[in-house]
ZATI-51360 format. One line per field, with one value per residue: x negated, y, z negated of N, C-alpha, C, O in turn. Coordinates in steps of 0.2 Angstrom, whole numbers, plus 2048, in hexadecimal, padded with zeros to 3 digits. Example, Ala and Ser with C-alpha at 12.3 -4.5 7.8 and 13.67 -1.06 7.14 Angstrom:
<pts>
neast = [7BE_7C0] $
nnorth = [7E4_7F5] $
nup = [7D9_7DD] $
caeast = [7C2_7BC] $
canorth = [7EA_7FB] $
caup = [7D9_7DC] $
ceast = [7BE_7C0] $
cnorth = [7F0_800] $
cup = [7D9_7D9] $
oeast = [7B9_7BD] $
onorth = [7EF_806] $
oup = [7D6_7D8] $
</pts>
This chain:
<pts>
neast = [7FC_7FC_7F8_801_7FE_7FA_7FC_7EE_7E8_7DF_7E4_7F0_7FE_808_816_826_836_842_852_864_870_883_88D_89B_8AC_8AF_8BC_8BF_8BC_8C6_8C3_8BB_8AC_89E_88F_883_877_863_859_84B_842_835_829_81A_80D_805_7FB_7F9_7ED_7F3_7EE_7E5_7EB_7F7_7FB_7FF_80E_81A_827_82E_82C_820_813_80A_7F9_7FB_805_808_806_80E_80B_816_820_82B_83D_843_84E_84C_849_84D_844_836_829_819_80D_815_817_820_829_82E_837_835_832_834_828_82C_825_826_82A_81B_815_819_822_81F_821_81D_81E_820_81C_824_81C_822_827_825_82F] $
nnorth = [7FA_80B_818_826_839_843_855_85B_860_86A_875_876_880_88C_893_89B_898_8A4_8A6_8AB_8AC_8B0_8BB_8BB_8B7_8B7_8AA_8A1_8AC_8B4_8BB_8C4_8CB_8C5_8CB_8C6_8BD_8BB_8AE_8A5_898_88E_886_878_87D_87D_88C_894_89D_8A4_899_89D_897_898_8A5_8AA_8AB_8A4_896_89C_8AA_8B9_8BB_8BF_8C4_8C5_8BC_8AC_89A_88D_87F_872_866_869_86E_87A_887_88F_8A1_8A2_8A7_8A7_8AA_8B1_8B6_8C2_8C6_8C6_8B8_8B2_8A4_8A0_897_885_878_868_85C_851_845_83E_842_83D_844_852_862_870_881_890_8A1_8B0_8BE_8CB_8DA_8D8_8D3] $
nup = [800_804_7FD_7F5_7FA_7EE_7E9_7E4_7D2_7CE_7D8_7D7_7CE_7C6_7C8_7CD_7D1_7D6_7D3_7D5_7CA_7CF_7C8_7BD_7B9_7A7_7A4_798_78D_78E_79B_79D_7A5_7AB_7AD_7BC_7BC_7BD_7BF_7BA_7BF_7BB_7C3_7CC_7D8_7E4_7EB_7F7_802_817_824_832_83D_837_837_841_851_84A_848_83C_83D_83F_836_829_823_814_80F_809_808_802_7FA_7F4_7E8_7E7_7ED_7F6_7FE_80E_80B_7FF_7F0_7E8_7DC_7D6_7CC_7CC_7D7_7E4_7ED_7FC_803_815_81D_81F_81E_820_819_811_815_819_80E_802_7FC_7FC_800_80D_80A_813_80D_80D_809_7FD_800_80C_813] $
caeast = [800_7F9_7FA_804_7F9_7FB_7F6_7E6_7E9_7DD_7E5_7F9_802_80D_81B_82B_83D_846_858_868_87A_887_892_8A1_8B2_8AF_8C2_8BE_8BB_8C9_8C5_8B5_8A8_895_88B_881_86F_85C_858_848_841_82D_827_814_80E_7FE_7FF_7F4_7EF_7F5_7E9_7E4_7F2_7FD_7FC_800_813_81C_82E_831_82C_81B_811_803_7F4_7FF_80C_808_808_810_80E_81A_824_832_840_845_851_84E_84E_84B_83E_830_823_813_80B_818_816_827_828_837_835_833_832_833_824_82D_81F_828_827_816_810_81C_828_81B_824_81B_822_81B_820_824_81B_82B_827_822_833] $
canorth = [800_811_81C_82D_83C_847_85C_85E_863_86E_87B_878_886_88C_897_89D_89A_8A9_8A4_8AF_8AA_8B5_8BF_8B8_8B9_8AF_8AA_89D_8B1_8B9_8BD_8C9_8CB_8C4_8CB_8C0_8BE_8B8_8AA_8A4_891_88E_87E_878_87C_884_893_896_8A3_89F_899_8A0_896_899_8AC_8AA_8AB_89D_896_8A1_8B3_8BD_8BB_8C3_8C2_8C6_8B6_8A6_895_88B_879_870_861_86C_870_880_88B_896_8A7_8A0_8AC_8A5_8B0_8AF_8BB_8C6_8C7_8C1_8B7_8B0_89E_8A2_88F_87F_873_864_856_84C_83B_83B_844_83A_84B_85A_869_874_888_898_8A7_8B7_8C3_8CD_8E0_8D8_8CF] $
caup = [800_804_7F7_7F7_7F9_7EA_7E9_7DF_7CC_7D1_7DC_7D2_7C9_7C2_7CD_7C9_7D5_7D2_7D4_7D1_7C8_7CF_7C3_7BD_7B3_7A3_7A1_790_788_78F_7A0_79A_7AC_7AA_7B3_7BF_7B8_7BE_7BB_7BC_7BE_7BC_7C7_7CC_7DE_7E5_7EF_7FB_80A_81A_829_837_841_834_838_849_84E_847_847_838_83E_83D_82D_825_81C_80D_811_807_80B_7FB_7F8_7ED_7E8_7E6_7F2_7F7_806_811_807_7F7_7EB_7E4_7D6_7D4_7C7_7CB_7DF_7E8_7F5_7FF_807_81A_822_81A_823_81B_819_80D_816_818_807_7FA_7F9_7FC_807_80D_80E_814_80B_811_802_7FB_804_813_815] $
ceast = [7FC_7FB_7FA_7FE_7FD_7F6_7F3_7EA_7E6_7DF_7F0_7F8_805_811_821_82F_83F_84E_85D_872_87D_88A_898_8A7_8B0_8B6_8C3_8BE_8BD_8C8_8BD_8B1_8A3_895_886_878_86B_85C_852_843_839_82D_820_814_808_801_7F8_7F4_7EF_7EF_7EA_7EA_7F7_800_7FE_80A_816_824_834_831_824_819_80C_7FE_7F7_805_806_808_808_811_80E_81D_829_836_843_849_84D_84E_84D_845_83A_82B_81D_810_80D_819_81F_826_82E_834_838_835_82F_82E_824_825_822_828_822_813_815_820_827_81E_81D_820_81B_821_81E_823_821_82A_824_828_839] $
cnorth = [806_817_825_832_842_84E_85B_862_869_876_87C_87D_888_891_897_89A_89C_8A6_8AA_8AD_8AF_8B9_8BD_8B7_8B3_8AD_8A8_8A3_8B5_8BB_8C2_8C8_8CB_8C6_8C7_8C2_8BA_8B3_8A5_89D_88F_885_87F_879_87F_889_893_89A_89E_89E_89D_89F_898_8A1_8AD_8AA_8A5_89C_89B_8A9_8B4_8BC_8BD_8C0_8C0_8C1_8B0_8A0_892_880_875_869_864_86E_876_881_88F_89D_8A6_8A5_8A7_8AD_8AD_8B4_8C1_8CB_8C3_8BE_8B4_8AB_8A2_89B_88B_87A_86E_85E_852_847_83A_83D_840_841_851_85B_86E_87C_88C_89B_8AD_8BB_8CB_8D6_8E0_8D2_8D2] $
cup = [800_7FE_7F6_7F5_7F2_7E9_7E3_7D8_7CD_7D5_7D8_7CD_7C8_7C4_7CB_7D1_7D2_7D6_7D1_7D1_7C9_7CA_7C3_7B9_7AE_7A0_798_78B_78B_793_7A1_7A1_7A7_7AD_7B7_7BA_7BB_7BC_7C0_7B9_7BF_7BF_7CA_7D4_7DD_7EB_7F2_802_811_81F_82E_83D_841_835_83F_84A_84C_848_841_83A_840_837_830_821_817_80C_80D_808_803_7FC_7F2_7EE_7E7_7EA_7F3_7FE_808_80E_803_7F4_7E7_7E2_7D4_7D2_7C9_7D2_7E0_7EE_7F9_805_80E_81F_81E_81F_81F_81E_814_80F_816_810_802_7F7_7FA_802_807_80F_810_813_80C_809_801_7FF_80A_818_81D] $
oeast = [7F7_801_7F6_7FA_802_7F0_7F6_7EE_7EA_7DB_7F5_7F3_809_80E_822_82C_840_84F_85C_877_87D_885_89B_8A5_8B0_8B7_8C5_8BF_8B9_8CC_8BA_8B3_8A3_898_883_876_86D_85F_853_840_837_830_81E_819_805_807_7F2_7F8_7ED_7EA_7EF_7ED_7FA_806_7FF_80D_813_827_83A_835_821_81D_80A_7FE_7F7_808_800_80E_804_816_80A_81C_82E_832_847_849_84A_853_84D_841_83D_82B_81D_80F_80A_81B_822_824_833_832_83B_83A_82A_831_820_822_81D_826_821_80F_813_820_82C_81E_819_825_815_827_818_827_823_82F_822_827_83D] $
onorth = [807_818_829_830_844_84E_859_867_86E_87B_881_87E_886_896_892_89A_89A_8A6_8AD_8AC_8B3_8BB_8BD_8B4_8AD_8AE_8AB_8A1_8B9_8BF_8C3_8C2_8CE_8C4_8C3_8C6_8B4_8B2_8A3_89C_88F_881_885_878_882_889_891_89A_898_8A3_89F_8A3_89A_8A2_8B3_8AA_8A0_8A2_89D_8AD_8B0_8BD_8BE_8BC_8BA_8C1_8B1_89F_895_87D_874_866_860_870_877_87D_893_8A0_8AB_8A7_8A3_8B3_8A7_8B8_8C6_8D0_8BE_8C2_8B4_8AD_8A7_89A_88B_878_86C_85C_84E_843_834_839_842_843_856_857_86F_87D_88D_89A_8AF_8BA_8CE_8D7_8E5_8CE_8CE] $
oup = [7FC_7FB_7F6_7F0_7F3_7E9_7DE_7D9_7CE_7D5_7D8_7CA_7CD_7C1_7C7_7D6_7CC_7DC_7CC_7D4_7C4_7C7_7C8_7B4_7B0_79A_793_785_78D_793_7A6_7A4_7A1_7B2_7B2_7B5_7BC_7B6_7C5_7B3_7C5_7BD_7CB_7D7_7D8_7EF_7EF_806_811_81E_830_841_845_835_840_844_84E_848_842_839_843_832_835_81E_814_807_80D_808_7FF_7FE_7EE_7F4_7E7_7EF_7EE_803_804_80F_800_7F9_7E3_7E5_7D1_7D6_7CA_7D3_7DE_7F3_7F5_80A_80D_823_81A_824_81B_823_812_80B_815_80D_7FD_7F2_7FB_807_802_813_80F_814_80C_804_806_802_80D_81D_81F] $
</pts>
């Protein structure tokens, strides 16, 4: 049996999915409005800049230096936000590799003032 490749301890850390819960009547206390709220989910991934390819046009758009490539065991959309020491970035294109890697997606992310 060949044995699944797994990312380097090494280059993993520790990033944020920022996620948001709409706003919503809470009837069970009288009808009262919540307002919607952040909510923010930490998972293991590395991050790293994109390659020379990866800068080229791509299915996704135009990237930049400042765009990120992220890989993870986690799944994400389209549009999703990811944080990393308080940079934002917003999934771009999913380069699924899950059957060969045992799960790992790759993304590129568009960095959040270059969306």
């Amino acid at each position: 049996m060949i044995p699944t490749p797994k990312i380097l301890a090494l280059v993993m850390t520790t990033l944020n999915h920022i996620s948001y819960v709409d706003g919503h009547y809470d009837y069970d206390n009288g009808g009262v409005w919540v307002d919607g709220t952040m909510v923010t989910t930490p998972f293991q991934g590395a991050l790293l800049p994109l390659s020379y390819e990866d800068l080229k046009y791509d299915k996704g758009g135009t990237y930049t230096s400042e765009d990120q490539k992220l890989y993870t065991y986690s799944r994400f959309k389209k549009g999703e936000k990811i944080e990393d020491n308080g940079i934002e970035y917003a999934v771009a294109q999913d380069k699924n590799h899950s059957r060969y890697g045992g799960g790992l997606h790759i993304y590129i992310l568009k960095r959040g003032d270059n969306q």
